[in-house]
SEKOLMI-335566 format. One record per residue (C-alpha): residue number from 1; residue in three letters; x, y, z. Coordinates in nm, 4 decimals. Layout:
REM residues N
<atom NUM,"Ala",<X,Y,Z>>
...
END
This chain:
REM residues 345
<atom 1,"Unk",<-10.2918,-3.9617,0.9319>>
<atom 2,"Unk",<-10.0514,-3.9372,1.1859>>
<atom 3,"Unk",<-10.1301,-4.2940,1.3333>>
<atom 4,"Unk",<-10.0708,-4.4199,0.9898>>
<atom 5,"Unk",<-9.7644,-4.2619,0.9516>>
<atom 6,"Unk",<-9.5958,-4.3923,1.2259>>
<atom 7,"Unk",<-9.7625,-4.7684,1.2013>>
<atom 8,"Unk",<-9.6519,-4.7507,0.8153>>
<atom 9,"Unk",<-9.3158,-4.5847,0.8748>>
<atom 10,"Unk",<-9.1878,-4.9216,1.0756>>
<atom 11,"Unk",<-9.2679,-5.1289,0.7628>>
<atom 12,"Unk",<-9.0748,-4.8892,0.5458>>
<atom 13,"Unk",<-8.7881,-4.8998,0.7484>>
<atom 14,"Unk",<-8.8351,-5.2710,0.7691>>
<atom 15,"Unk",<-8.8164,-5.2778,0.4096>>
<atom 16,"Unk",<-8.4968,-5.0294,0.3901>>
<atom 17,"Unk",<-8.3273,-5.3185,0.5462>>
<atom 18,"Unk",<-8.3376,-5.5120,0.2467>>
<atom 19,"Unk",<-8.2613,-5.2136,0.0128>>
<atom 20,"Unk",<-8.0054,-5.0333,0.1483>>
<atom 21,"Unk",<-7.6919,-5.2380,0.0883>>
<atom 22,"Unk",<-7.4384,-5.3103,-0.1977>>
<atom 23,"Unk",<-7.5338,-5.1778,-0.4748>>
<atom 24,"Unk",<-7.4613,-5.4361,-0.7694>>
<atom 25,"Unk",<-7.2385,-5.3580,-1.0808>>
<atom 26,"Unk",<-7.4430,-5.3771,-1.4112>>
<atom 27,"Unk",<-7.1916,-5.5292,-1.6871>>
<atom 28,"Unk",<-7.1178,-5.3170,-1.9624>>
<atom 29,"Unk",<-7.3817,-5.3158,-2.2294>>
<atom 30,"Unk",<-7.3522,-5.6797,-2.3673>>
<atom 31,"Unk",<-7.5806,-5.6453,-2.6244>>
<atom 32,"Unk",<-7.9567,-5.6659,-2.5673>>
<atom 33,"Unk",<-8.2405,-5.7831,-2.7526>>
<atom 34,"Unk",<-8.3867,-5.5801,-3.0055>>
<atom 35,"Unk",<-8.7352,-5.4314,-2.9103>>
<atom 36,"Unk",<-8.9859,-5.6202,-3.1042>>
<atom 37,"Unk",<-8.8013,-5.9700,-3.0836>>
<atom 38,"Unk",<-9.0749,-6.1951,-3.0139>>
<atom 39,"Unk",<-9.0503,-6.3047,-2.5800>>
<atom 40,"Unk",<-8.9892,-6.6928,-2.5014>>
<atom 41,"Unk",<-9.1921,-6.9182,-2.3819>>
<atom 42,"Unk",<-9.3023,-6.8411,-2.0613>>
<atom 43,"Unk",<-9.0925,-7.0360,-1.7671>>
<atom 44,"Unk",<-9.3419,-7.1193,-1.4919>>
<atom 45,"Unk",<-9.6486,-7.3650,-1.5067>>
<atom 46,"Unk",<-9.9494,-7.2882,-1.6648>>
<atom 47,"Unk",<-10.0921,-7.3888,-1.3511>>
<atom 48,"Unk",<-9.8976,-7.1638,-1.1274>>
<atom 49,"Unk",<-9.9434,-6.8522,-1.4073>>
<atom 50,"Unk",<-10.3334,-6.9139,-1.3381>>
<atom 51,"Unk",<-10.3504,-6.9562,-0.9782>>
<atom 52,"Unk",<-10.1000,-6.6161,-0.9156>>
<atom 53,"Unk",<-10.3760,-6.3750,-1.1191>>
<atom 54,"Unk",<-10.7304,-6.2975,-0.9573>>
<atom 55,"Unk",<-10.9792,-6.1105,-1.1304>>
<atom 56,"Unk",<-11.3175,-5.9133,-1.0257>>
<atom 57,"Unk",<-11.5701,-5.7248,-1.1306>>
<atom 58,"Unk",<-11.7754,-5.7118,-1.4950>>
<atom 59,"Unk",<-11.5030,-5.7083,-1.7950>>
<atom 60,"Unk",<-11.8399,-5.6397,-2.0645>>
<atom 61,"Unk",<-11.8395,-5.2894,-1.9023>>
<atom 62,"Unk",<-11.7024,-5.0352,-2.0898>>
<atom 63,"Unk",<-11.4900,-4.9086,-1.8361>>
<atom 64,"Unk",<-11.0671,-4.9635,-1.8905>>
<atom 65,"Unk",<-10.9455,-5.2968,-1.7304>>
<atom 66,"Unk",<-10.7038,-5.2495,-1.4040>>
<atom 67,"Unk",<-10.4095,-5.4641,-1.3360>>
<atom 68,"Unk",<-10.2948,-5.4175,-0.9820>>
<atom 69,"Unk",<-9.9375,-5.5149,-0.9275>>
<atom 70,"Unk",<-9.8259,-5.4804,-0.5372>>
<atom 71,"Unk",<-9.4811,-5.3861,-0.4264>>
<atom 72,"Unk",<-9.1788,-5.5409,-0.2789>>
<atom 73,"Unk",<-9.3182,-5.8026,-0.0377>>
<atom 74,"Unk",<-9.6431,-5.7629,-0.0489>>
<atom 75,"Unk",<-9.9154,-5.9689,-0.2457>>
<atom 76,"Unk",<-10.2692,-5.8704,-0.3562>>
<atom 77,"Unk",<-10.4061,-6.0085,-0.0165>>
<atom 78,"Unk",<-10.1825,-5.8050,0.2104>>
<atom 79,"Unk",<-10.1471,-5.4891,0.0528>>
<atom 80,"Unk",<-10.4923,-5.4534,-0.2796>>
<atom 81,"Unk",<-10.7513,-5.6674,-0.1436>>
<atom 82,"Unk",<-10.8327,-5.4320,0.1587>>
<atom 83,"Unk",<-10.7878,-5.1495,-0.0602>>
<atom 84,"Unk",<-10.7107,-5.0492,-0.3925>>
<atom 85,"Unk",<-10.8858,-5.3535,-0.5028>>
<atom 86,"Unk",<-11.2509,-5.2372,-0.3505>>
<atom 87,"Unk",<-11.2305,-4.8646,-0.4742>>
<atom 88,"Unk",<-11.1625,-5.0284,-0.8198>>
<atom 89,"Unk",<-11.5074,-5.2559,-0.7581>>
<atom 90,"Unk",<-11.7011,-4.9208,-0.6392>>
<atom 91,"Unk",<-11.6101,-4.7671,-0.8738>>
<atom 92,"Unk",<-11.7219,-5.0088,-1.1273>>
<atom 93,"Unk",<-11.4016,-5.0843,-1.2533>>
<atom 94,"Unk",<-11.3128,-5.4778,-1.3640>>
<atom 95,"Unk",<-10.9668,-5.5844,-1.2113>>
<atom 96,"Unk",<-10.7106,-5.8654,-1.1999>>
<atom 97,"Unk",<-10.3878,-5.8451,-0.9571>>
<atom 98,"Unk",<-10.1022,-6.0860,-1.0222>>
<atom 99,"Unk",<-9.8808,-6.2270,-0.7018>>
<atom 100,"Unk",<-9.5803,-6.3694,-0.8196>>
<atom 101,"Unk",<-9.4024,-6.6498,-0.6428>>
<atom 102,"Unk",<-9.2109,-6.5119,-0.3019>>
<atom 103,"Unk",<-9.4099,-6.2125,-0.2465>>
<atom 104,"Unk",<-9.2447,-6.0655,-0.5101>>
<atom 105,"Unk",<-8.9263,-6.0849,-0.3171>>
<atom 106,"Unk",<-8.7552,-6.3762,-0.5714>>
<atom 107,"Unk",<-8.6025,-6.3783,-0.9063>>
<atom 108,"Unk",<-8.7847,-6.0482,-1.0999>>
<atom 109,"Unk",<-8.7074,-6.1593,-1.4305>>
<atom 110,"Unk",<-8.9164,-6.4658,-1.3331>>
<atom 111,"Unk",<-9.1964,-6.2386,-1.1872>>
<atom 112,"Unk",<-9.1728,-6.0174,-1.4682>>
<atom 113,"Unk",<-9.3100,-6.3401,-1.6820>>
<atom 114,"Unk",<-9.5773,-6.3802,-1.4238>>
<atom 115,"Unk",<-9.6850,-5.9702,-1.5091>>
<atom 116,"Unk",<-9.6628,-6.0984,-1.9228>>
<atom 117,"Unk",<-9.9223,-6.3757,-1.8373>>
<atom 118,"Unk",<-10.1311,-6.1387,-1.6236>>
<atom 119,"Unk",<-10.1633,-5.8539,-1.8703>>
<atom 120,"Unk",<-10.2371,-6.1127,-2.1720>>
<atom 121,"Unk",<-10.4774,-6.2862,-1.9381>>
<atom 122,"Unk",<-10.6498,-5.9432,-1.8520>>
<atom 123,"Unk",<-10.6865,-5.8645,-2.1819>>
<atom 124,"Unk",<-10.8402,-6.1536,-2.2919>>
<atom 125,"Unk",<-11.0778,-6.1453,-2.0537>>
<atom 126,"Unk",<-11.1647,-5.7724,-2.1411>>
<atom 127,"Unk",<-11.2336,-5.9172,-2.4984>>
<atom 128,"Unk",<-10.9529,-5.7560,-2.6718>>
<atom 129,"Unk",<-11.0257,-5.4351,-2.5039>>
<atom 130,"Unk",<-10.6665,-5.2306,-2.4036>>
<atom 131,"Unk",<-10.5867,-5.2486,-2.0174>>
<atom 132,"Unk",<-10.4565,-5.0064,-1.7639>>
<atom 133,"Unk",<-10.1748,-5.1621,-1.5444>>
<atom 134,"Unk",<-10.1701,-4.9752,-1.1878>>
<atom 135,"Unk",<-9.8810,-5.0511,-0.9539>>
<atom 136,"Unk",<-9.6771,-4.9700,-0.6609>>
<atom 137,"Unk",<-9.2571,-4.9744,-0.5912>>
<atom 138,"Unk",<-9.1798,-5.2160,-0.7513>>
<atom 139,"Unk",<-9.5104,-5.3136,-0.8995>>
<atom 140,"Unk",<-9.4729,-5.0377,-1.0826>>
<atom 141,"Unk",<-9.1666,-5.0908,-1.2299>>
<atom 142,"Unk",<-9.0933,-5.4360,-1.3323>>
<atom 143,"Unk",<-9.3698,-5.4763,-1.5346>>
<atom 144,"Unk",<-9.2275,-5.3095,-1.7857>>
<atom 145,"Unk",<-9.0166,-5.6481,-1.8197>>
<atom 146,"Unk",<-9.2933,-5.7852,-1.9833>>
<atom 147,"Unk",<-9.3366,-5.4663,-2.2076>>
<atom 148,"Unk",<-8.9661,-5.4696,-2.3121>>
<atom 149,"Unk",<-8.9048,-5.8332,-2.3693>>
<atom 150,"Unk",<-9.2466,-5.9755,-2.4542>>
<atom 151,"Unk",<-9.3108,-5.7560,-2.7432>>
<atom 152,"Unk",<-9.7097,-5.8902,-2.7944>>
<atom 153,"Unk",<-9.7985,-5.7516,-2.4731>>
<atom 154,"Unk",<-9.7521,-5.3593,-2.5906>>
<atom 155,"Unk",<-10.0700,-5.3739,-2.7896>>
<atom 156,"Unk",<-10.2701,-5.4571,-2.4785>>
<atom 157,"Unk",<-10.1515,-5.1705,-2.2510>>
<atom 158,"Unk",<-10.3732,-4.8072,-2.2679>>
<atom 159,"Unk",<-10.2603,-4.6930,-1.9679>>
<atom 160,"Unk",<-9.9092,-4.7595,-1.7404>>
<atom 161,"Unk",<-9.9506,-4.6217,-1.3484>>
<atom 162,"Unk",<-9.6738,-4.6617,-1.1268>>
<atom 163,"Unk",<-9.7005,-4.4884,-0.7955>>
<atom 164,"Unk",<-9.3535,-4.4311,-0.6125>>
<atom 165,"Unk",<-9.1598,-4.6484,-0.8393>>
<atom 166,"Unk",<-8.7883,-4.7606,-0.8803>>
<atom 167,"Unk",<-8.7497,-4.7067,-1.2609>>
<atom 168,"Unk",<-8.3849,-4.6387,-1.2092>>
<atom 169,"Unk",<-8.3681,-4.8464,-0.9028>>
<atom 170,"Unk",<-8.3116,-4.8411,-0.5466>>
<atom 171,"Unk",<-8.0483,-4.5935,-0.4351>>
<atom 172,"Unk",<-8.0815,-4.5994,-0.0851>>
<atom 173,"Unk",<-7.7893,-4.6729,0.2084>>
<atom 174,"Unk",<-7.8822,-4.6877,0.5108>>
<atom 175,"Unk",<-7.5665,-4.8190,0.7094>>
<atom 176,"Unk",<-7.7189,-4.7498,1.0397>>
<atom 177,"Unk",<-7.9576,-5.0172,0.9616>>
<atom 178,"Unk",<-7.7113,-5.3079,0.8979>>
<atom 179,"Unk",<-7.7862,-5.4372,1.2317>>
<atom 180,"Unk",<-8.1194,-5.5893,1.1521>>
<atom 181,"Unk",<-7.9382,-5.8074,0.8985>>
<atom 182,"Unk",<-7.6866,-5.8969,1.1860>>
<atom 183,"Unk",<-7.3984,-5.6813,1.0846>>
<atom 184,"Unk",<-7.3461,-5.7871,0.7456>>
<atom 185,"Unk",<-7.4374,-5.6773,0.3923>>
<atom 186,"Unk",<-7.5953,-5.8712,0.0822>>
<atom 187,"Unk",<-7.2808,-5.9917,-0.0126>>
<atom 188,"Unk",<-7.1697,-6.1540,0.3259>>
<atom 189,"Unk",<-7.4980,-6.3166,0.4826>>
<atom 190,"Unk",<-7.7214,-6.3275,0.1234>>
<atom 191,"Unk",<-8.0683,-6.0936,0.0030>>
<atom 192,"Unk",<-8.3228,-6.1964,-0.1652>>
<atom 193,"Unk",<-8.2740,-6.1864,-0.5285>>
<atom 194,"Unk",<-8.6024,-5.9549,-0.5297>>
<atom 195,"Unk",<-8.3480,-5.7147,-0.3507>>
<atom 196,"Unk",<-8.0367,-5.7593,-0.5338>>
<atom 197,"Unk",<-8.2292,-5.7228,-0.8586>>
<atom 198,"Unk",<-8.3649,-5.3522,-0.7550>>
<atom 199,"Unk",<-8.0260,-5.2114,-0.6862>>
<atom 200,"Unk",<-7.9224,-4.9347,-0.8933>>
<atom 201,"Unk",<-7.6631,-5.0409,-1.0860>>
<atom 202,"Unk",<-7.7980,-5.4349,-1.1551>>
<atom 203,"Unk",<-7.7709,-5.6217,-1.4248>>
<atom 204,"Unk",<-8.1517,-5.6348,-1.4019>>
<atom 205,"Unk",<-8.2245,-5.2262,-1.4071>>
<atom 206,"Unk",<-7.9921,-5.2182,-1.6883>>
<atom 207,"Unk",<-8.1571,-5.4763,-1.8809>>
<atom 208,"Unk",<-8.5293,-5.3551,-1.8100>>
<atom 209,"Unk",<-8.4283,-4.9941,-1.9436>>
<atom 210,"Unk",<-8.2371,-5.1450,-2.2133>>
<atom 211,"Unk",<-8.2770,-4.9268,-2.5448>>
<atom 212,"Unk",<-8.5706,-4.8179,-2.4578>>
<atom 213,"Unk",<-8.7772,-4.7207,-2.1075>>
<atom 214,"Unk",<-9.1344,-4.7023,-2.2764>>
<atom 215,"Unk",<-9.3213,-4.7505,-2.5828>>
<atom 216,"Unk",<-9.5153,-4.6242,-2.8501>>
<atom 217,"Unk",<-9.9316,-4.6202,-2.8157>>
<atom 218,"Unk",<-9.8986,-4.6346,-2.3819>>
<atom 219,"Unk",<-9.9413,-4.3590,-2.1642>>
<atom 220,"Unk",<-9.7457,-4.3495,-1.9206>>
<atom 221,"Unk",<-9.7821,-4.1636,-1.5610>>
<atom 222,"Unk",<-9.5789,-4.1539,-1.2793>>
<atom 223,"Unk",<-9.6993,-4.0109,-0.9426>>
<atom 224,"Unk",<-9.4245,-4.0114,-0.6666>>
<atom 225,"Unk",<-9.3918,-3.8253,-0.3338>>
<atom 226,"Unk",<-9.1348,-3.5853,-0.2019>>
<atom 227,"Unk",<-9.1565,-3.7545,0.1085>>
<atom 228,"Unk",<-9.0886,-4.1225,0.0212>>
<atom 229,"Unk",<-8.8811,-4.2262,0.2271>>
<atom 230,"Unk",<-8.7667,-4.5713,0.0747>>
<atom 231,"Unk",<-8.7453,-4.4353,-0.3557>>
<atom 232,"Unk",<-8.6197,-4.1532,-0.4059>>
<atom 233,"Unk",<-8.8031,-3.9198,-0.6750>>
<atom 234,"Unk",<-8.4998,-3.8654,-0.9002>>
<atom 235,"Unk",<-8.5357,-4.2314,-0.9558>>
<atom 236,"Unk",<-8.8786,-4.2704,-1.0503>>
<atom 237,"Unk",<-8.8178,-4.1117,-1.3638>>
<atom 238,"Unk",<-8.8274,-4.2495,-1.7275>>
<atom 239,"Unk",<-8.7252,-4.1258,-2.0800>>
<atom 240,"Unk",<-9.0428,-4.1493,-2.3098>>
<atom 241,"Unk",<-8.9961,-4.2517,-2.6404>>
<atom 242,"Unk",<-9.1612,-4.0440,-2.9512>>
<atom 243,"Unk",<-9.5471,-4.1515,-2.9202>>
<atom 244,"Unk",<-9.5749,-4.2814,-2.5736>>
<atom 245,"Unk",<-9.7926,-4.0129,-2.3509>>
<atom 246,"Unk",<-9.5614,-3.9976,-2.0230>>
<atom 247,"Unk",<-9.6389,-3.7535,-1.7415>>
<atom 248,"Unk",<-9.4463,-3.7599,-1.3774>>
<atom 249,"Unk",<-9.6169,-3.5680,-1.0773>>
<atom 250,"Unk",<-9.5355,-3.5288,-0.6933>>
<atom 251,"Unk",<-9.8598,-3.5474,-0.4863>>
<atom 252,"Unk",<-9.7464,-3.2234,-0.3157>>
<atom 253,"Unk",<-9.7989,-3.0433,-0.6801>>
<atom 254,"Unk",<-10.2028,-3.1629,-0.6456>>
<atom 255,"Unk",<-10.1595,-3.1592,-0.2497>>
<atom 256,"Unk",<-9.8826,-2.8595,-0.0870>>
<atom 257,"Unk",<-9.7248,-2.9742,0.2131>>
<atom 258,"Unk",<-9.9081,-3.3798,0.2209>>
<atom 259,"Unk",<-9.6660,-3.6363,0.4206>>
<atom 260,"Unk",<-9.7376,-3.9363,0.1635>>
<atom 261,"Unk",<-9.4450,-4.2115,0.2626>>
<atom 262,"Unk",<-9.3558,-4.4942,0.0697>>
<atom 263,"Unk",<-9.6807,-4.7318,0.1720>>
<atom 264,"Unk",<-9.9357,-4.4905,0.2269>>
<atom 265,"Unk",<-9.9481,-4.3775,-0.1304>>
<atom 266,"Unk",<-9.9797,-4.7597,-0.1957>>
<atom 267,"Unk",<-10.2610,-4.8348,-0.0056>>
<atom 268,"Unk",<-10.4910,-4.5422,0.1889>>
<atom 269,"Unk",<-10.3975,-4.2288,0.0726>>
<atom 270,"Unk",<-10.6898,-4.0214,-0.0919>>
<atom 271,"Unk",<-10.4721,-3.7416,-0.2985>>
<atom 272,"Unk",<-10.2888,-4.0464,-0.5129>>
<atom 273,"Unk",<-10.5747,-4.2640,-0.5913>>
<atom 274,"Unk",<-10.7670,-3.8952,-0.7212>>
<atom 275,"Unk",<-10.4116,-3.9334,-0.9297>>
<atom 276,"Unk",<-10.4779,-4.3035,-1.0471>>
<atom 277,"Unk",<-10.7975,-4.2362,-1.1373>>
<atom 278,"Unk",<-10.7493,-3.9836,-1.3206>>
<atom 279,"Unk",<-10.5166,-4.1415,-1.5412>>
<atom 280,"Unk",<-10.6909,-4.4190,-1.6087>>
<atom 281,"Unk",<-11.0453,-4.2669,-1.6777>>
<atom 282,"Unk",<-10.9111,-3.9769,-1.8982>>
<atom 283,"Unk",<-10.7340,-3.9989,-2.2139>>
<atom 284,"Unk",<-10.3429,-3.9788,-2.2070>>
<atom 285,"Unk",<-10.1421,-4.0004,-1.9040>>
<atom 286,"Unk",<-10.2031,-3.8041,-1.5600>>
<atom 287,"Unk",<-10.3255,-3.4764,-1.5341>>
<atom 288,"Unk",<-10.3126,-3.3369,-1.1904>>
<atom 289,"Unk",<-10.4997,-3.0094,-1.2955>>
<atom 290,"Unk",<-10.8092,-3.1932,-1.3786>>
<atom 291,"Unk",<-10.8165,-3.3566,-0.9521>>
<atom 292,"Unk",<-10.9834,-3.1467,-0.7363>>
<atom 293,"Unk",<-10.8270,-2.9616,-0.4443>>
<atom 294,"Unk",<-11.1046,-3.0958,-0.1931>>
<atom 295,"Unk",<-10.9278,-3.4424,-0.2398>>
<atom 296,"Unk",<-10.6316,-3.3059,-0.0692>>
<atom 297,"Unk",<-10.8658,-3.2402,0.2725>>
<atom 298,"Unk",<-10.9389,-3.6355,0.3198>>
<atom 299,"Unk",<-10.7269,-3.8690,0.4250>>
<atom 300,"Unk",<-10.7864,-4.2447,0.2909>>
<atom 301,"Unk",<-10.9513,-4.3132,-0.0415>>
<atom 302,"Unk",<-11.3032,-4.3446,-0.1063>>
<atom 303,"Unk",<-11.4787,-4.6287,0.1113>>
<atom 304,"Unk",<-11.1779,-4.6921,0.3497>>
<atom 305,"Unk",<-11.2524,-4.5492,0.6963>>
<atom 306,"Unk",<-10.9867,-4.5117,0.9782>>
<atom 307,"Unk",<-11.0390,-4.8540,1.1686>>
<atom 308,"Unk",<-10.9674,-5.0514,0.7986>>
<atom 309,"Unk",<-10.6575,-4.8197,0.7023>>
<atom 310,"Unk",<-10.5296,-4.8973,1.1099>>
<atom 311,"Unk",<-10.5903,-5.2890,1.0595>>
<atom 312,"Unk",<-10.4380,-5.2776,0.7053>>
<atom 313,"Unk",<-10.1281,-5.1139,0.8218>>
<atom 314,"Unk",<-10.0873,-5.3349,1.1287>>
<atom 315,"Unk",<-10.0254,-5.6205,0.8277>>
<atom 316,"Unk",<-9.7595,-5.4485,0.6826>>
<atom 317,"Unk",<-9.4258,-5.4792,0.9079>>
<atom 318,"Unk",<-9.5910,-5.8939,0.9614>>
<atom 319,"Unk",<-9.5819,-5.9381,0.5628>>
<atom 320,"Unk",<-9.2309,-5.8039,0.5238>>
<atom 321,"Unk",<-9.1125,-5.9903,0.7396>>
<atom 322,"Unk",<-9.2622,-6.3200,0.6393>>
<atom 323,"Unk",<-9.1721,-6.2916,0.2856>>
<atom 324,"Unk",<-8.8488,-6.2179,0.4659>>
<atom 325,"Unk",<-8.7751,-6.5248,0.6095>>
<atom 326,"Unk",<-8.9311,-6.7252,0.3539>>
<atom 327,"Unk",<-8.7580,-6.5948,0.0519>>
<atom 328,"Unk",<-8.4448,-6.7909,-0.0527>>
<atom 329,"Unk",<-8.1251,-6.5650,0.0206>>
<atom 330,"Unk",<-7.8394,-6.5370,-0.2437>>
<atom 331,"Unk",<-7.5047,-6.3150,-0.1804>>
<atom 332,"Unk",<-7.4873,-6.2014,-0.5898>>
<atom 333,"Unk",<-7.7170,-6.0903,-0.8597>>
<atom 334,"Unk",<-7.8702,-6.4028,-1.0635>>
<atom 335,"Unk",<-7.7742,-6.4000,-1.4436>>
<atom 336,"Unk",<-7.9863,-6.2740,-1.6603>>
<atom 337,"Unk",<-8.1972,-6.5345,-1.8868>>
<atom 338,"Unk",<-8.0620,-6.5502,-2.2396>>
<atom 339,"Unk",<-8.3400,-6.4143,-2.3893>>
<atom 340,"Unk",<-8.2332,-6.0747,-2.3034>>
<atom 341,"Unk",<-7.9736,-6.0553,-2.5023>>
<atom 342,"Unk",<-7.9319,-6.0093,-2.8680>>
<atom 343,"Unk",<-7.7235,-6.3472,-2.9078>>
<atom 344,"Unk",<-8.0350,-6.4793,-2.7586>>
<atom 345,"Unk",<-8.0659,-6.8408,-2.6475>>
END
């Protein structure tokens, strides 16, 4: 997967750009919401709520509901459709994916609405049935904004997947990058709120793993990699609340030695989606000893061959940059919406 690596590895470091700078300063706690206040109304349209969620596949079956959430940048076209989304449909599997506005690059708080209309939309379309929500860097993080402040939404969610994401957020500096963004930080020349929002240290983070990271009645598994090279495992991690399954693996504990970077274990790579799927076809969260070691001796996962992994990479450093240049720029962390805190609005 060498080829992969490399083609992949400029899209990381395209993304790093946007990550790698000042790192905001979360207030001190102000006060949050209690856990099961009732969520707001939701901000956006209805229209726009419908037309970001797709769905696929037969929700009658009696197989658990998947809702894909992409990363930083990337929407369900450029980074499930040509992937994750047609193992799911081999596999039998009904799915929805939800693209919030900007690529997932503007206000998360915002997006994290758009995740609280997906996962009630899922599950109404699933008849009632509980839903597994799969997602990657920071689709598999900030939905749990729709877990923590839109209360109704807990009873929906079986099953919580993130692969390589930035529970704690993003930590990384990468000074020798600063070029790319002409010299300047976020605070000089403006990021995307998307990117100011992830920083460890945000108001957002803090809010999002206000008094509590996960709930009762979800299992919860995280599956990182020792070689990401954009999140860094320590911050992947989450503090599980009594009742609330929660298991974190590397891929290198099912696979010794595997180079998994940041976007390969989001797209093509054949030991995490053994991972996935075994958390969401099994009872409780991940359990590596239950994949089999032959997974670790193929490279993409099942039904993608080498030409679609090549052409699906060869999208990646194109998308970041697009949502890029099309997201609105800011040079400080957007408040937080009122509902988040325990005055409320």
């Amino acid at each position: 997967m060498r080829w992969a690596a490399r083609v992949l590895a400029t899209a990381a470091v395209a993304l790093a750009t946007l990550s790698g700078f000042d790192q905001a300063q979360a207030t001190s706690d102000p006060g949050y919401a209690p856990v099961d206040r009732p969520g707001p109304a939701l901000r956006a349209s209805a229209a726009d709520l419908r037309a970001a969620v797709t769905c696929r596949g037969d929700f009658d079956s009696d197989k658990e509901p998947v809702l894909l959430v992409p990363g930083t940048a990337f929407t369900y076209e450029s980074q499930f459709a040509w992937s994750w989304a047609p193992a799911l449909t081999r596999a039998g599997i009904p799915w929805c994916a939800v693209t919030p506005p900007y690529n997932t690059l503007g206000d998360l708080t915002v997006a994290g609405e758009y995740d609280a209309y997906a996962i009630r939309h899922t599950f109404r379309k699933a008849g009632g049935r509980k839903i597994a929500i799969v997602g990657h860097s920071q689709g598999g993080m900030r939905p749990r904004w729709a877990l923590r402040f839109f209360p109704d939404t807990r009873k929906m969610v079986a099953d919580y997947v993130g692969v390589a994401p930035d529970m704690q957020g993003v930590t990384l500096y990468a000074p020798a990058l600063a070029p790319a963004l002409g010299g300047a930080t976020c605070g000089v020349t403006g990021c995307p709120q998307g990117v100011w929002q992830q920083l460890a240290g945000s108001d957002f983070i803090a809010a999002i793993n206000s008094r509590q990271e996960t709930f009762r009645g979800i299992d919860y598994s995280v599956i990182y990699s020792r070689t990401d090279g954009l999140v860094a495992p320590a911050t992947t991690r989450l503090t599980a609340v009594a009742g609330a399954g929660y298991e974190r693996t590397a891929i290198q504990e099912t696979c010794p030695g595997r180079i998994a970077d940041h976007l390969t274990n989001g797209t093509v790579d054949a030991a995490t989606w053994a991972l996935i799927m075994d958390a969401i076809t099994h009872r409780g969260p991940v359990d590596p000893s239950r994949v089999s070691p032959s997974v670790c001796g193929r490279l993409f996962l099942p039904g993608l061959n080498q030409a679609q992994a090549l052409a699906g990479a060869l999208k990646a450093p194109i998308q970041i940059a697009t949502a890029v240049a099309t997201t609105p720029r800011a040079t400080e962390e957007a408040a937080l919406p009122c509902y988040v805190f325990a005055a409320g609005c």
